[in-house]
C-alpha positions in Angstrom: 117.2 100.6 107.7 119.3 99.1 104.7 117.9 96.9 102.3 119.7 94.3 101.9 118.7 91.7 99.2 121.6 89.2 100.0 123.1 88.6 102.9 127.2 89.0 102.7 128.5 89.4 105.8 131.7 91.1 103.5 129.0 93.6 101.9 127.9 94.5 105.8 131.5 95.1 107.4 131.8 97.3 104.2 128.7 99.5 104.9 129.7 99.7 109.1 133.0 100.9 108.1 131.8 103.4 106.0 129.5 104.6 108.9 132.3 105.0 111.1 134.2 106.7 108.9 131.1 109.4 108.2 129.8 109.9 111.6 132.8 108.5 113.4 136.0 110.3 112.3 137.6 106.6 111.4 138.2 105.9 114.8 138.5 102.5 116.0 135.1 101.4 118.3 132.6 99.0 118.5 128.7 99.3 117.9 125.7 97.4 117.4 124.3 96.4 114.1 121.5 94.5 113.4 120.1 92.0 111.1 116.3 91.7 110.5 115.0 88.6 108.2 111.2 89.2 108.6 108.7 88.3 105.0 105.8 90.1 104.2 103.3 87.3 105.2 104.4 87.5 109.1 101.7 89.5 111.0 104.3 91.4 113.2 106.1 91.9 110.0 103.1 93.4 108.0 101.5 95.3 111.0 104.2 96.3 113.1 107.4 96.8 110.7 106.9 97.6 107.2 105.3 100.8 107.1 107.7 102.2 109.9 110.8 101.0 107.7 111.7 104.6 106.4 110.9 106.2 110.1 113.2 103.4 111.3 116.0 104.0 109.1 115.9 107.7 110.0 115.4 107.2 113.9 118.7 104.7 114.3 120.9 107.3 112.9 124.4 106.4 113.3 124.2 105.0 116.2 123.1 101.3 114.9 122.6 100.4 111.4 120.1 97.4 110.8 120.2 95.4 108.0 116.6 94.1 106.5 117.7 90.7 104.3 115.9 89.4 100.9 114.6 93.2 100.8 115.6 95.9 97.6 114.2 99.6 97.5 113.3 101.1 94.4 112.4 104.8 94.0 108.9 105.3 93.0 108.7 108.9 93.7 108.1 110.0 89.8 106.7 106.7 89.1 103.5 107.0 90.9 101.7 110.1 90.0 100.7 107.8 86.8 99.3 105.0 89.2 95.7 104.9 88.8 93.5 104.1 91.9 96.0 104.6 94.8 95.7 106.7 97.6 97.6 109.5 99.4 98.0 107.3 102.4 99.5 104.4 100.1 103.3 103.6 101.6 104.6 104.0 98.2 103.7 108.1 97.6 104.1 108.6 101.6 107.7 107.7 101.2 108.7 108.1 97.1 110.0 103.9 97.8 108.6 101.1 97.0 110.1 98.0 98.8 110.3 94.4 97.3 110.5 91.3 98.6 112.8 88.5 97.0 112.1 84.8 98.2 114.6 83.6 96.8 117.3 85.6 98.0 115.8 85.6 101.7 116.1 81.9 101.8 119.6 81.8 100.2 120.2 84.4 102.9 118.7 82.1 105.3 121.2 79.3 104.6 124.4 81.6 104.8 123.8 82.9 108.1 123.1 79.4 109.0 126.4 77.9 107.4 128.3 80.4 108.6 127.1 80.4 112.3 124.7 78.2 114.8 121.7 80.4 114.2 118.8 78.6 112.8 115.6 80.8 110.9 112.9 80.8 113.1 110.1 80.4 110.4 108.9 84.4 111.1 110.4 87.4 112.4 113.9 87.3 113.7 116.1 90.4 114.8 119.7 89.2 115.7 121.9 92.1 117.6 125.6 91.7 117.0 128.6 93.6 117.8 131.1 95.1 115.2 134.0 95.9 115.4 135.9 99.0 113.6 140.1 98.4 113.6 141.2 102.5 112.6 144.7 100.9 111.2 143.3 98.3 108.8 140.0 100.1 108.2 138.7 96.7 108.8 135.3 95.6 110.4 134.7 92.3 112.3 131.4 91.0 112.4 131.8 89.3 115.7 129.1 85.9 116.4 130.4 85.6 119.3 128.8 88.4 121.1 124.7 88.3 120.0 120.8 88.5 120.9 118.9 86.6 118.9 115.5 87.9 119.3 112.6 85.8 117.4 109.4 89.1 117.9 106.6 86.6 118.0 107.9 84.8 121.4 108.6 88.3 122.6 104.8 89.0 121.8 103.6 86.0 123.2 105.0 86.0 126.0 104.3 89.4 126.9 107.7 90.7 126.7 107.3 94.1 124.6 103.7 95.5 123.6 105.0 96.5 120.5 108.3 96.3 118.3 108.0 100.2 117.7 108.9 100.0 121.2 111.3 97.7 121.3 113.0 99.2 118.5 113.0 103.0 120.3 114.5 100.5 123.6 117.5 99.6 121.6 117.9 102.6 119.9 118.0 104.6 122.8 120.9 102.1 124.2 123.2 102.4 121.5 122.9 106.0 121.5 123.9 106.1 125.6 126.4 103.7 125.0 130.3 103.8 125.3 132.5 101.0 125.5 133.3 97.9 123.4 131.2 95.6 123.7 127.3 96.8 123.5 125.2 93.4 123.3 126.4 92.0 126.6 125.5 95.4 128.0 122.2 95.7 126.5 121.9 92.1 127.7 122.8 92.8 131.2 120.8 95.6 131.4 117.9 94.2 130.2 118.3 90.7 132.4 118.7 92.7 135.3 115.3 94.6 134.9 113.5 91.8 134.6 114.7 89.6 137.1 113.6 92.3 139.3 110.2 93.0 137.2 109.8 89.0 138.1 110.9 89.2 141.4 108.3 91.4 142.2 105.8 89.7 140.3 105.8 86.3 142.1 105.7 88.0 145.1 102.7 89.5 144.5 101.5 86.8 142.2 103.2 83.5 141.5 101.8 81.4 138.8 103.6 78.6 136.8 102.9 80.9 133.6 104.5 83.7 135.3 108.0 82.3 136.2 108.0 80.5 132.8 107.6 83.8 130.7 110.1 85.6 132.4 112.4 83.0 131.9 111.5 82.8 128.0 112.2 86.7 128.3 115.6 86.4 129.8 116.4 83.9 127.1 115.3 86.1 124.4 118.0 88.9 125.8 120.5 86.8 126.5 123.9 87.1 124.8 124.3 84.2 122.6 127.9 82.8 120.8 126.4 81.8 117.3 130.4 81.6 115.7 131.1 78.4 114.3 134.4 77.5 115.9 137.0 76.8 113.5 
């Protein structure tokens, strides 16, 4: 999980060539990245996310790199020994970070992503998946909005979707570590839309309700893959 204060989508293609180039020899390939805008007063955010963020960014390894915007991380580690009336179990001296929020900068981050694509901030917690693209010859990362899933986690709650983004985050994980080939969102899409048209298959056969059909449609929307370039 990088903390990402601003977002510059030139400051990202930066950091996913460098991956490739550590854990990928510089060869040319394609993998998922993705970008989390989430603030401290969303529920999901505050209950479900933050404390995991340093298990996170351990867990996705090199296989996906995700990006959490208006976010900076300081080291704390020999800060907080002097720190009167805070527990062992506090975040801060479980994980020697402290993690800041910046409104500001998650706004402005906001309105980039919004100028530069069709994507509009959901008001909470909003995961987009996109692909990116690593050229060996130019050494040169494309960040490609053509190719996304744009998740917003409390519909996915709501609607019944995922009991819990730990496990939605182990979910997508797990893909991009399986995964070979060049273009990992519509796979992940497919893959996804395909196990739950058969989940809801199954389900209105045993018991069709009006609820029913609609949430798994509102699931299949969440996964599907989503062109959010603006088209020049």
């Amino acid at each position: 999980m990088e903390p990402t204060s601003i977002y510059s989508r030139e400051t990202i293609a930066k950091s996913v060539a460098d991956r490739f180039r550590e854990s990928y020899e510089g060869k040319s390939g394609t993998k998922l990245i993705g970008i989390l805008l989430g603030r401290p007063e969303s529920i999901i955010f505050k209950q479900q996310i933050y404390n995991d963020l340093r298990y996170f960014g351990f867990r996705s390894g090199p296989h996906i790199d995700f990006y959490l915007i208006g976010w900076g991380k300081i080291d704390t580690y020999a800060s907080w020994l002097d720190q009167p009336g805070v527990s062992m179990d506090d975040t801060e001296k479980r994980t020697g970070t402290e993690w800041k929020f910046d409104e500001k900068r998650f706004i402005e981050s906001c309105k980039l992503i919004e100028k530069e694509t069709t994507w509009e901030y959901s008001g909470e917690t909003d995961l987009i998946l996109v692909n990116a693209k690593f050229e060996s010859k130019r050494e040169e990362v494309t960040i490609d909005f053509t190719k996304t899933i744009c998740f917003q986690l409390e519909v996915l709650k709501e609607i019944g979707a995922m009991p819990s983004i730990a496990r939605l985050f182990e979910k997508i994980v797990k893909f991009a570590e399986r995964y070979q080939g060049n273009d990992p969102a519509s796979s992940l899409s497919n893959k996804k839309g395909i196990d739950t048209l058969l989940s809801g298959a199954k389900e209105m056969l045993l018991s069709a309700t009006p609820e029913t059909v609609n949430n798994k449609y509102k699931e299949l929307e969440q996964f599907a893959v989503r062109d959010i370039s603006r088209q020049k």
